[in-house]
C-alpha atoms as one frame of an Amber mdcrd trajectory, in Angstrom:
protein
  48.946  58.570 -16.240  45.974  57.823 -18.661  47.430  54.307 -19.434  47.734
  53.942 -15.955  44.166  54.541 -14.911  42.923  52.363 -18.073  44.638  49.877
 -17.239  43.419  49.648 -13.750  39.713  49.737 -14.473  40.145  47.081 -16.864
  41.825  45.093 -14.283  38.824  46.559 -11.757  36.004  44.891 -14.535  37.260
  41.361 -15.061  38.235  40.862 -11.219  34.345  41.901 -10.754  33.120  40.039
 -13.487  35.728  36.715 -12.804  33.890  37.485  -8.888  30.169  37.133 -10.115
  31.329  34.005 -12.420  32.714  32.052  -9.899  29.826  32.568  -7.420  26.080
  32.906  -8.097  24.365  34.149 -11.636  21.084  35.610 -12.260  19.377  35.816
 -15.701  16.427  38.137 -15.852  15.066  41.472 -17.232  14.354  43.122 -13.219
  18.055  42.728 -11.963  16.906  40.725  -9.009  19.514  38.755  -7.277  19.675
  35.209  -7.834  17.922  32.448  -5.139  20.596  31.796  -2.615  20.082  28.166
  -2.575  20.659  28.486  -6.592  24.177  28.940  -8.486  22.350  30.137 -11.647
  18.571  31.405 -11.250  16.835  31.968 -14.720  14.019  34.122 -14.095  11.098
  34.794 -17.083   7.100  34.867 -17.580   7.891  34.897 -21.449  10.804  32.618
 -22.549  11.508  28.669 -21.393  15.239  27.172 -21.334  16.351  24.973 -23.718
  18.485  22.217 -22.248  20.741  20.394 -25.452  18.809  18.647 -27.783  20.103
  15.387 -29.682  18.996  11.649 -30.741  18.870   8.901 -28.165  22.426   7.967
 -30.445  23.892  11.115 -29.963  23.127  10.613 -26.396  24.894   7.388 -25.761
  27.856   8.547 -27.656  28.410  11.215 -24.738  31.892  10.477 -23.110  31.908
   9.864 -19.439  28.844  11.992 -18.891  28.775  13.903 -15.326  25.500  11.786
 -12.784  23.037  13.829 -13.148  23.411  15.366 -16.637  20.566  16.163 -18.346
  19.566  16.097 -22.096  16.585  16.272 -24.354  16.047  13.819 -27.061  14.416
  14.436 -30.085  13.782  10.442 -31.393  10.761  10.220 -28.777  10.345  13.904
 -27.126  11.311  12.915 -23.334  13.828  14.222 -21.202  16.741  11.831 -19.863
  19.038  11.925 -16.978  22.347  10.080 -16.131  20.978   8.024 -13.018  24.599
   6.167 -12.988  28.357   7.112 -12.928  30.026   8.502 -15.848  31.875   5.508
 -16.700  28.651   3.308 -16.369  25.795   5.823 -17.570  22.279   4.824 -16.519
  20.282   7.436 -18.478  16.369   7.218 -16.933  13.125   9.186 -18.623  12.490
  11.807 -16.715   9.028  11.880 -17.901   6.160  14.219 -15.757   3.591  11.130
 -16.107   5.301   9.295 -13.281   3.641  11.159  -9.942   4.618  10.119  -6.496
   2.854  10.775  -3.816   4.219   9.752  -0.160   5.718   5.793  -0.717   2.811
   5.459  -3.788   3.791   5.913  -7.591   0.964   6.174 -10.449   1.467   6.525
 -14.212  -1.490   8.913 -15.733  -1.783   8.058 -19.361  -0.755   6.254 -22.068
   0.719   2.259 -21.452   3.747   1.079 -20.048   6.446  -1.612 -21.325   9.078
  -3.553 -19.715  11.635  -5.120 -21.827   9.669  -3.767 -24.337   9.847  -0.269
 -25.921   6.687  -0.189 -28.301   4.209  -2.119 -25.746   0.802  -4.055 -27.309
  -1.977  -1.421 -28.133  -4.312  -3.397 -26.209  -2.307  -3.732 -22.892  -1.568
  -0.900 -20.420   1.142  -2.768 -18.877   3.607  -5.066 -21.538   5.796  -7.093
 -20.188   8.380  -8.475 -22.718  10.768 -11.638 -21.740  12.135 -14.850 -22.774
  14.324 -15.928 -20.391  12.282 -14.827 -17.053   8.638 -14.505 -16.182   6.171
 -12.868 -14.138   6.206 -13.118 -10.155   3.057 -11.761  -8.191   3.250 -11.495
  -4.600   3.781 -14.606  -2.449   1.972 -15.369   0.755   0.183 -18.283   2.699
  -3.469 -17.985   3.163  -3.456 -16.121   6.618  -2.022 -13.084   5.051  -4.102
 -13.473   1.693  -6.994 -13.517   4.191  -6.139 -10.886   6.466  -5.939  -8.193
   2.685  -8.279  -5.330   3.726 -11.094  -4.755   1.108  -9.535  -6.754  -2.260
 -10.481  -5.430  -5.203 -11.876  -7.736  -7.779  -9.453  -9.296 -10.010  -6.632
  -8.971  -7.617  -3.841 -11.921  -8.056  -1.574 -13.661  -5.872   0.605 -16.767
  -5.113  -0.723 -18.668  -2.490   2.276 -20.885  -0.683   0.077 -23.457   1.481
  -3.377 -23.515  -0.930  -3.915 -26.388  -3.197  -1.049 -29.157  -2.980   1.759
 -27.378  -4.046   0.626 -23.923  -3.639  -1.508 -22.491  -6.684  -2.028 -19.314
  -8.396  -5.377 -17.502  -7.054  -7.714 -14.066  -8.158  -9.919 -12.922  -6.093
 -13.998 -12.560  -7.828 -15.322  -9.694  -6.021 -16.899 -12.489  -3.418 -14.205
 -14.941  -2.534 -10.620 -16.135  -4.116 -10.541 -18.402  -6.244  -7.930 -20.633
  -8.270  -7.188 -19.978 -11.721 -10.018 -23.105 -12.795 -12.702 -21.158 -11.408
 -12.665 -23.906  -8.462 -13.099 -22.380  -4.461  -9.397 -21.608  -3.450  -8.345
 -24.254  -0.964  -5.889 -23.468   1.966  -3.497 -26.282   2.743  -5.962 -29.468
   2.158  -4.264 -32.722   2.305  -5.788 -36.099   1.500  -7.804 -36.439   5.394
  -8.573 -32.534   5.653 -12.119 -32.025   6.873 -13.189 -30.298   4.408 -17.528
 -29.455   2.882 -19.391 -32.071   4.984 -16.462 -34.890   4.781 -12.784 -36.147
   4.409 -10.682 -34.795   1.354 -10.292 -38.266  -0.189  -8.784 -37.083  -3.588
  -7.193 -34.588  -4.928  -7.005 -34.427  -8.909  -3.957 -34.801 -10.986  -3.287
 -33.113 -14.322  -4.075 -36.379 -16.072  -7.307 -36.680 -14.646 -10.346 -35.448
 -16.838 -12.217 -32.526 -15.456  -8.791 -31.051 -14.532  -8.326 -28.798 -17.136
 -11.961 -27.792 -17.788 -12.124 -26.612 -13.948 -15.354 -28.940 -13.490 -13.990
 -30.042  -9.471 -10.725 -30.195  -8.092 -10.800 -33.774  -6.284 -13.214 -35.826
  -4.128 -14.841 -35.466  -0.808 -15.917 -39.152   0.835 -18.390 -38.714   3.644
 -17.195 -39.471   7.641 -19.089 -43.245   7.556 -20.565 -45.480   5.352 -23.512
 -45.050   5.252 -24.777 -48.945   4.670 -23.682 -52.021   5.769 -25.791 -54.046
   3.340 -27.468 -52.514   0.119 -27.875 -53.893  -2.901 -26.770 -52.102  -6.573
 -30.302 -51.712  -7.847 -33.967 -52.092  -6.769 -35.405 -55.544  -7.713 -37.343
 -55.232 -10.523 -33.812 -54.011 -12.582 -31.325 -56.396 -11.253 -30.847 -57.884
 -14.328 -31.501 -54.958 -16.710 -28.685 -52.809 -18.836 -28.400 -49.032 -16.999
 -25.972 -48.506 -20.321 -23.660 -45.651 -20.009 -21.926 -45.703 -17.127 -17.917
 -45.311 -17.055 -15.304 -46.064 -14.617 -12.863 -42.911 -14.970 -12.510 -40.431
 -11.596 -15.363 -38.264 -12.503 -18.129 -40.046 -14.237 -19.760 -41.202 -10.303
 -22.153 -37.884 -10.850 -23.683 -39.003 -13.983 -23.511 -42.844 -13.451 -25.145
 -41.908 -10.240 -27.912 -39.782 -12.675 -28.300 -42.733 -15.017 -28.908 -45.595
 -11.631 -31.360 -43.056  -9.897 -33.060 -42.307 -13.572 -33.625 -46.302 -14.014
 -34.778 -47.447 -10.580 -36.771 -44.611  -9.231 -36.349 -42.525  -6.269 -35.940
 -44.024  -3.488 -33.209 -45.135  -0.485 -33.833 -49.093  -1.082 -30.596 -49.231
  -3.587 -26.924 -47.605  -3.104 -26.941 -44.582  -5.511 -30.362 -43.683  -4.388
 -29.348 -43.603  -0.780 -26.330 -42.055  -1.779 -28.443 -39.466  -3.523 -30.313
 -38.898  -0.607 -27.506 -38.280   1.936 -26.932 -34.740   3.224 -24.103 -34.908
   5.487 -22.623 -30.975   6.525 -25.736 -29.416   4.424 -24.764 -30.812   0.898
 -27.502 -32.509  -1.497 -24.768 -33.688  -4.120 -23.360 -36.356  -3.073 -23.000
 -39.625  -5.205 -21.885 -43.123  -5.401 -18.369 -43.390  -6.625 -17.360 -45.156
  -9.973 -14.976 -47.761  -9.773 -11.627 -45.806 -10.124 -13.231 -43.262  -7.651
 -13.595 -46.420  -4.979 -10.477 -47.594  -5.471  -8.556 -43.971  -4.700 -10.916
 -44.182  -1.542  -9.466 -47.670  -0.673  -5.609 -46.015  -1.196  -6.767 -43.515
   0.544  -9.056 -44.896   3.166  -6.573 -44.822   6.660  -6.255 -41.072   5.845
 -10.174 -40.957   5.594 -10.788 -43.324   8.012 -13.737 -45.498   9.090 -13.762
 -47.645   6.822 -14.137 -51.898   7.070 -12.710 -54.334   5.493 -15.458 -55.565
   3.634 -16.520 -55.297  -0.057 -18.028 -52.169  -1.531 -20.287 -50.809  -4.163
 -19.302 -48.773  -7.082 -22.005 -46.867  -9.616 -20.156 -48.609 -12.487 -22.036
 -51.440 -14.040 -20.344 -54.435 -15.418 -23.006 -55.744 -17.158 -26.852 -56.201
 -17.427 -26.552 -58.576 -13.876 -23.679 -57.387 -12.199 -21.989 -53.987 -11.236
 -18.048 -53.562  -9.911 -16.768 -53.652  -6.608 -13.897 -53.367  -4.815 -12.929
 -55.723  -2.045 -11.193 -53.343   1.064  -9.859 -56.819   2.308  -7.980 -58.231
  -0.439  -7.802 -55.731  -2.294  -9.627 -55.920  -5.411 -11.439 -54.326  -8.167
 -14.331 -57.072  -9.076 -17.676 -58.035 -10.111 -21.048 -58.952  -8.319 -25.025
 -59.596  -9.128 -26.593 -56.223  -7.761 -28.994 -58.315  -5.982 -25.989 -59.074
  -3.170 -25.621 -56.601  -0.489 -22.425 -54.571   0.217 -21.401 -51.605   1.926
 -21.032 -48.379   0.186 -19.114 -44.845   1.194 -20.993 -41.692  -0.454 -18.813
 -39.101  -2.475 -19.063 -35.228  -3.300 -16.702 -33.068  -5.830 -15.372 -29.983
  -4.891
């Protein structure tokens, strides 16, 4: 009867015990009852839980670890979960610096690296490629524009600014391209654009590209003389020395004209010098390679004859180069003759 009644507790304890195993557990010093929503509640002001602790090789050598498996490793002192499926893990840091907060996420300290696990000391943010690059966001200037309160240094791709679309930051004022040039919204050779027509718009080859100096030419709407002559009388047969032809050099060969012959409107550069049109004091007579993009250019521009035209390139001490709209041709003339001439800015 005794074996009986041992028996049958025994049998009593492990169907109670196989009960509690098989539905929720509760570790703690008050005998509370575990959370319902929990299937094993671990309850303690004095002691943590240690999850399994291994290197980041021990880790991967796991066999079809369960989604969701967690694991603590002890190369770099981070937590990592199994984001993927057991035959494809996907093990992610599950590191507290990460905070999200509605559809924003923020990392507090320290730097971050992509493609990269030891980013530069000097960089918050390392990204590490050689086969693909970096791509900011993409938009045409109406929704550039329409960004509420940009802060300074912000970057973005704009699809319709420059000629091909350009890369642009704004300066705390207004955006700008990465030259240090105005950024441009979808200007064309024609545009009306700062007082004029865009009559140029610089190619990497061209000096002052680079360097950021300008970012092409501006012609005025009209010429603004139908009969001028290069220089002022008393130095139309005198060296102004220094004056070049490449796209570029019309500010300075404009300088050097102006600096010779006085001021004054009774020559080209000075009245060039002197022209103002849509509130700009910089404009400038165009050196021969600048006249001759105007004449490639000039039904885009428009109002232009078909007559001859000064440069601010001198040939020599008696003569300074033209360019003939009508035949056309890059030449010579004494700057005693009179010719039309078009007025240029930079921008």
């Amino acid at each position: 009867m005794k074996k009986y009644l041992l028996a049958t507790t025994i049998l009593a304890i492990i169907l109670s015990i196989s009960s509690q195993l098989s539905a929720q557990v509760a570790i703690n010093s008050d005998n509370s009852l575990p959370d319902n929503s929990a299937m094993l509640d671990v309850k303690s002001n004095t002691k943590g839980m240690l999850v399994p602790r291994m290197t980041i090789s021990d880790r991967n050598a796991i066999t079809n670890p369960a989604t969701g498996l967690l694991v603590f490793c002890t190369d770099n002192n981070q937590y990592y979960t199994n984001k993927g499926t057991p035959t494809t893990p996907n093990w992610i840091m599950a590191s507290t610096q990460w905070l999200q907060v509605g559809n924003d996420i923020g990392y507090t300290t320290g730097k971050v690296g992509i493609g990269t696990s030891t980013p530069a000391a000097s960089a918050v943010l390392d990204v590490a490629s050689t086969t693909k690059g970096f791509l900011p966001p993409r938009m045409i200037s109406t929704y550039r524009d329409a960004i509420a309160s940009p802060s300074a240094g912000l970057i973005i791709w704009c699809n319709n600014c420059g000629t091909t679309g350009e890369l642009q930051v704004y300066n705390g004022t207004a955006w700008t391209n990465m030259t240090g040039g105005t950024a441009t919204a979808g200007l064309v050779i024609g545009s009306s654009y700062k007082g004029g027509k865009i009559a140029y718009i610089l190619q990497p080859s061209d000096p002052g590209y680079v360097d950021g100096e300008f970012h092409g030419l501006i012609a005025a709407t009209s010429d603004q003389s139908t009969g001028i002559a290069w220089a002022v009388p008393a130095y139309q047969s005198s060296f102004v020395s220094g004056t070049l032809t490449a796209i570029g050099s019309g500010p300075a060969n404009t300088d050097k004209i102006i600096s010779q012959n006085g001021a004054g409107t009774a020559y080209a550069a000075g009245l060039a010098r002197s022209y103002t049109g849509g509130g700009y004091s910089d404009w400038f007579l165009p050196s021969k390679d600048e006249l001759s993009q105007l004449y490639i250019n000039r039904v885009a521009i428009g109002g232009f004859s078909t007559y001859t035209y000064w440069s601010s390139s001198e040939y020599d001490a008696e003569m300074g180069s033209i360019y003939d709209f009508n035949v056309p041709l890059p030449i010579t003339n004494n700057k005693n003759y009179s010719f039309y001439f078009r007025p240029v800015r930079i921008f």
